[in-house]
C-alpha positions in Angstrom: 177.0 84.7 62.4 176.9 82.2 59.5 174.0 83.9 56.7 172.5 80.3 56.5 170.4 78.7 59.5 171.3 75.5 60.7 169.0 72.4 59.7 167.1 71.7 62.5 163.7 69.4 62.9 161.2 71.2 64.7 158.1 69.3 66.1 155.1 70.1 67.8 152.7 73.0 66.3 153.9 76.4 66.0 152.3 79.9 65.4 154.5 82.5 63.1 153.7 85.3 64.8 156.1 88.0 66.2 155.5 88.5 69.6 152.2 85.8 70.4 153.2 83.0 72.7 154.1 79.6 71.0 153.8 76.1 71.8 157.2 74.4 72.4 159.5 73.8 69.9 161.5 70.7 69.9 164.4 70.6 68.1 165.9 66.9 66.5 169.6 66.8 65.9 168.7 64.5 63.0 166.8 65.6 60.1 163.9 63.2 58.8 165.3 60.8 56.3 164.3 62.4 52.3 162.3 60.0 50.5 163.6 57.5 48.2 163.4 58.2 44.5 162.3 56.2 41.7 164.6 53.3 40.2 166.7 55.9 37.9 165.3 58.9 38.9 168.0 61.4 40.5 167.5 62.5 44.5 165.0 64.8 45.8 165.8 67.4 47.6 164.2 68.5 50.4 164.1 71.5 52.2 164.8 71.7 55.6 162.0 72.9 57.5 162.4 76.7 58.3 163.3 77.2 62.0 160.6 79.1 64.3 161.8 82.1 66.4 159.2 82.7 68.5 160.9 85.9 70.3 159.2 87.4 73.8 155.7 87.3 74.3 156.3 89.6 77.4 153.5 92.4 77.4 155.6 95.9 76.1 158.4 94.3 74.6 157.8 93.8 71.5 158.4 95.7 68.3 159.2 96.4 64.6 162.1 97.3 63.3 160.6 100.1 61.6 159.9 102.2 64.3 164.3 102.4 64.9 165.5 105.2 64.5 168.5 105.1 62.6 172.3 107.4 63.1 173.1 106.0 60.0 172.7 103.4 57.4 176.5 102.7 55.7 176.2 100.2 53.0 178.7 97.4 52.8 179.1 95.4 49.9 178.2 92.1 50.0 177.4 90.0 53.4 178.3 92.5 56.2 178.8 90.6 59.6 181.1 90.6 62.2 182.9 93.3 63.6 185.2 95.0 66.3 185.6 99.0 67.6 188.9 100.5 67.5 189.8 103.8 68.5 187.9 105.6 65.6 186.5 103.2 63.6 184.1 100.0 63.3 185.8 97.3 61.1 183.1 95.1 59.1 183.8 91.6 57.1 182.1 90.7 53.8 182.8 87.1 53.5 180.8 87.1 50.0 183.2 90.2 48.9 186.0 88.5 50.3 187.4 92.0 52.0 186.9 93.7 55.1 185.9 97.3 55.5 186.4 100.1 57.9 183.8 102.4 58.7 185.1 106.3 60.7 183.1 106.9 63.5 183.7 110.9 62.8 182.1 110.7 59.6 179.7 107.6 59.2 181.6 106.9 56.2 183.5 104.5 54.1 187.5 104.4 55.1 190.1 101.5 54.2 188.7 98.4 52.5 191.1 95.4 53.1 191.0 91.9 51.0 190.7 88.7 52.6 189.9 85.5 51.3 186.5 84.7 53.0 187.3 86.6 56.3 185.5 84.2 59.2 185.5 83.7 62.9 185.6 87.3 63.7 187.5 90.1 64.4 190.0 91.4 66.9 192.0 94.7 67.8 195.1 94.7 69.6 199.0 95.4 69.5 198.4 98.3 66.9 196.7 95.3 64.4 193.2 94.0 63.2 193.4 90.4 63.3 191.4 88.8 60.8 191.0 85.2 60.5 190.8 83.7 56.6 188.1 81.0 55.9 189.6 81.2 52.7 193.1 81.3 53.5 193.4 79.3 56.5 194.7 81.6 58.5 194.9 84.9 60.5 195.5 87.9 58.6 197.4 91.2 60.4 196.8 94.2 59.1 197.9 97.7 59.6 194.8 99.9 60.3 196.4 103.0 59.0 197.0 101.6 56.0 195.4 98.7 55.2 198.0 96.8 54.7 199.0 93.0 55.6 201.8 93.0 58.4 201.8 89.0 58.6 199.9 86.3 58.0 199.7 83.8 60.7 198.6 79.7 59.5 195.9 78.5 61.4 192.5 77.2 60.2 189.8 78.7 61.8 187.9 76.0 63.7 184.4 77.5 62.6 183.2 80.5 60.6 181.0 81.2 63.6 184.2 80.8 65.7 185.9 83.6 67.1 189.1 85.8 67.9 189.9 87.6 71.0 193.1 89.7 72.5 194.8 89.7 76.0 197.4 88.9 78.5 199.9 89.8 76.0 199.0 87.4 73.5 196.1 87.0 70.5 193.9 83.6 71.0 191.9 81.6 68.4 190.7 78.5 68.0 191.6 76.0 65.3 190.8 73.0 64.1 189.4 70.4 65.3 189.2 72.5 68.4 192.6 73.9 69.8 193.4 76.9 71.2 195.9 78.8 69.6 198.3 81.6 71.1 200.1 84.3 68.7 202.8 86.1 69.7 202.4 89.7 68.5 206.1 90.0 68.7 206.9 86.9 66.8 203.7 86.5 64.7 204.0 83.0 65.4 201.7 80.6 67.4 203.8 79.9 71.0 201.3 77.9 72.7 198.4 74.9 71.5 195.8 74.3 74.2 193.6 71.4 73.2 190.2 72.2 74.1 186.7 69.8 73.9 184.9 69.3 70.6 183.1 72.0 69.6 184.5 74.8 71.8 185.4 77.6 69.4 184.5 80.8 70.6 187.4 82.9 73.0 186.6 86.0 75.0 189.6 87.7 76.8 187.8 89.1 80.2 188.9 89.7 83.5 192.3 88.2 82.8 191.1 85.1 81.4 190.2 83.3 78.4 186.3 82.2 78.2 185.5 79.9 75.5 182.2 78.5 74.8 181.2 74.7 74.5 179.1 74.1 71.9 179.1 70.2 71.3 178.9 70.2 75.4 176.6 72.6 76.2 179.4 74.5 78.6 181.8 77.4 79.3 185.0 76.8 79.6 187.7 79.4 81.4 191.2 79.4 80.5 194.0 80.7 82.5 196.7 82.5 80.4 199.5 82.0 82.7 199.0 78.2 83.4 197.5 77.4 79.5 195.3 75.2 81.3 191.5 75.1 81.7 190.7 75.7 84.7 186.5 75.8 85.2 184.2 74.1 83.1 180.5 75.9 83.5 177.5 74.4 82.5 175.0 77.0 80.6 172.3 76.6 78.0 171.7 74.5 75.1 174.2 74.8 71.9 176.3 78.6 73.3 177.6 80.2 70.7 178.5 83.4 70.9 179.4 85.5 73.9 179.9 88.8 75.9 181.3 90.5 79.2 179.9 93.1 81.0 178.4 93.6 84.3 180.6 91.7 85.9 179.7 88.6 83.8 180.0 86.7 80.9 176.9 86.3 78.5 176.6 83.4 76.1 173.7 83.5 73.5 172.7 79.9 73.3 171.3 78.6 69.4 169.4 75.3 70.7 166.9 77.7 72.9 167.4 81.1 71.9 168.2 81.7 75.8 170.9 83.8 77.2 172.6 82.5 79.9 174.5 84.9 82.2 177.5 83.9 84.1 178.9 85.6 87.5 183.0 85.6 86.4 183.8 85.9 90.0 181.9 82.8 91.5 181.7 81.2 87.7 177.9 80.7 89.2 175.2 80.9 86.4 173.1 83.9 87.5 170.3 83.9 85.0 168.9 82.1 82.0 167.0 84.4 79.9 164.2 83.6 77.7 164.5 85.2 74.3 163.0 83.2 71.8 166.1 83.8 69.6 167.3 79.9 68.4 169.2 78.7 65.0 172.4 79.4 63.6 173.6 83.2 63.0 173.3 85.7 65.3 175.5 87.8 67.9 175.7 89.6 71.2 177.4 92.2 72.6 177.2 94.6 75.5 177.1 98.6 76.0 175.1 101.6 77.5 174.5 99.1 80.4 172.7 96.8 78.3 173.1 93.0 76.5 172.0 93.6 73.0 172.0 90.5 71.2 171.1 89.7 67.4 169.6 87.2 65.4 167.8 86.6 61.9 163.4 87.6 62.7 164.6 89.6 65.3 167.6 91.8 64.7 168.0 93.3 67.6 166.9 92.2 71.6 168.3 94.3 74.5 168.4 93.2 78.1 168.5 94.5 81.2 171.2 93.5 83.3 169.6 95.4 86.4 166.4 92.8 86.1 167.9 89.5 83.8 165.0 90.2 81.4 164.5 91.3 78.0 163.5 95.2 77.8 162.4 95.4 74.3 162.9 92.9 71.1 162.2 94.4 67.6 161.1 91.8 64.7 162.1 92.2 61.2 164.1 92.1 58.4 168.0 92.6 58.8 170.8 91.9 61.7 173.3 88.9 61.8 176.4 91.0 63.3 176.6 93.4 66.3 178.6 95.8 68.4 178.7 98.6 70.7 180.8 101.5 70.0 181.4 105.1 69.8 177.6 105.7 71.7 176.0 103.8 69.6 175.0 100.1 68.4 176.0 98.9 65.1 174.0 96.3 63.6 175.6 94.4 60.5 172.7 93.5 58.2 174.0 90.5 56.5 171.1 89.8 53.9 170.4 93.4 53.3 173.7 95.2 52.9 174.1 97.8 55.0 175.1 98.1 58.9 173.1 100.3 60.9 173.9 102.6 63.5 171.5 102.9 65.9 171.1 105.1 69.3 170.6 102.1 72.3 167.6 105.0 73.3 165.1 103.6 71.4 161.6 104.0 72.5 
């Protein structure tokens, strides 16, 4: 959910238009080399080639982000990105405003705003707490929803600021640097268990009482088992899985090196689908509600999917997303660049 896109080389040609097929893109994990300057002359810099989202070409799927019809639009002060539901609200960071804000449900309206330095990696709500991990502080922030206020702050430097935070089996789970998986006693606010995970695995999901964490130096997803603290299934799934979902009786990872979603059986831990988005680079988010996967990502704010077929339904292009949730009815789309968060019906024609 990062507001900067990942440098990555892309090759071959490309068309930039929404919603036309495109050749392949191939993407290099190592930039081309910037030219050398002049004997005394300082380094130039290079921009990174802009990274092509090429969405779905499929006939009927594609639209503008015009045509949504909004609940509300709630402006949030500076970069508004992730988020979690609670009972009556939708909490919202803003890592350039360094706080977090709540949003009532009731009233589509400003509540509490909360400061954190750089809040990162998430949000989650559980033993009568937001959990916020702190970019800026190193650490995990607990704070009283009805008040705002900070119960405890935890130390443990987030492992990523695209990384994640997730509640269950008693406990609250994040993932640290270089990659461990944490466990926070809610009773104790202290950690009570390290799990060492693979490089690069940094995003936890608590789902059908266990811990899914996604790989994204492997390429994997890895399940946890709360009891045993162990990992206990290590799934292959798309290229670079970021972020990740449950619903339908699966887990959904949104994959930046394709743009894919891959969907998972947690059952069988059998990959069920790979879904073609066209939804690559850095940033982004996915979530699931109204019996949809609605995933976002800069170009293309918002893509829904139908669980029923493993294909994308409809994709609109545009300006805005970054963050997403489902909550209260509706789909709340955190519009990092612009702003604002949007809440948005999922019956959009």
């Amino acid at each position: 959910m990062s507001l900067h896109d990942q440098v990555l080389s892309v090759t071959g040609r490309t068309l930039l238009f929404a919603g036309i097929a495109l050749a392949p893109l191939a993407f290099s994990q190592t930039p081309a080399s910037p030219p050398v300057p002049p004997a005394g002359q300082a380094p130039v810099r290079v921009r990174p080639p802009r990274i092509v989202r090429p969405g779905v070409a499929t006939e009927g799927v594609s639209r503008s982000m015009a045509d949504i019809q909004t609940e509300a639009v709630l402006p949030v002060e500076g970069s508004p990105d992730w988020a979690v539901v609670t009972k009556d609200s939708v909490w919202i960071t803003s890592a350039r405003a360094n706080h977090v804000v709540q949003l009532l449900s009731a009233t589509n309206k400003v509540g509490l705003i909360v400061d954190v330095q750089r809040p990162c990696s998430g949000l989650a709500d559980g033993f009568g707490s937001i959990w916020i991990p702190s970019c800026g502080g190193h650490s995990v922030i607990r704070v009283d929803p009805t008040t705002g206020k900070t119960v405890a702050e935890i130390a443990g430097d987030p492992a990523n600021s695209e990384g994640g935070i997730t509640v269950g089996a008693g406990s609250v789970w994040m993932v640290t640097k270089p990659s461990a998986l944490v466990r926070i006693d809610p009773k104790t606010n202290a950690v009570a268990a390290t799990i060492e995970l693979p490089s690069g695995s940094e995003n936890p999901l608590f789902s059908d009482g266990f811990i899914w964490i996604s790989s994204f130096e492997h390429d994997q997803l890895l399940k946890v088992d709360p009891a045993s603290e162990k990992i206990v299934a290590t799934i292959p799934v798309g290229p670079k899985p970021r972020f990740l979902t449950a619903g339908a009786g699966s887990v959904w990872t949104l994959n930046q090196g394709d743009g894919t979603i891959t969907r998972v059986e947690m059952k069988t831990g059998k990959v069920v689908a790979t879904i073609s988005c066209g939804i690559p680079g850095s940033g982004g988010e996915i979530t699931f509600g109204a019996g949809s996967v609605w995933a976002t990502m800069f170009d293309f704010p918002l893509t829904q999917v139908d669980p029923k077929t493993n294909k994308v339904a409809k994709q609109w292009g545009g300006p805005g997303g970054d963050g997403i949730r489902f909550g209260f009815g509706s789909v709340w789309l955190s519009n990092g660049r612009q702003g604002t968060v949007w809440r948005i019906s999922p019956d959009q024609k």
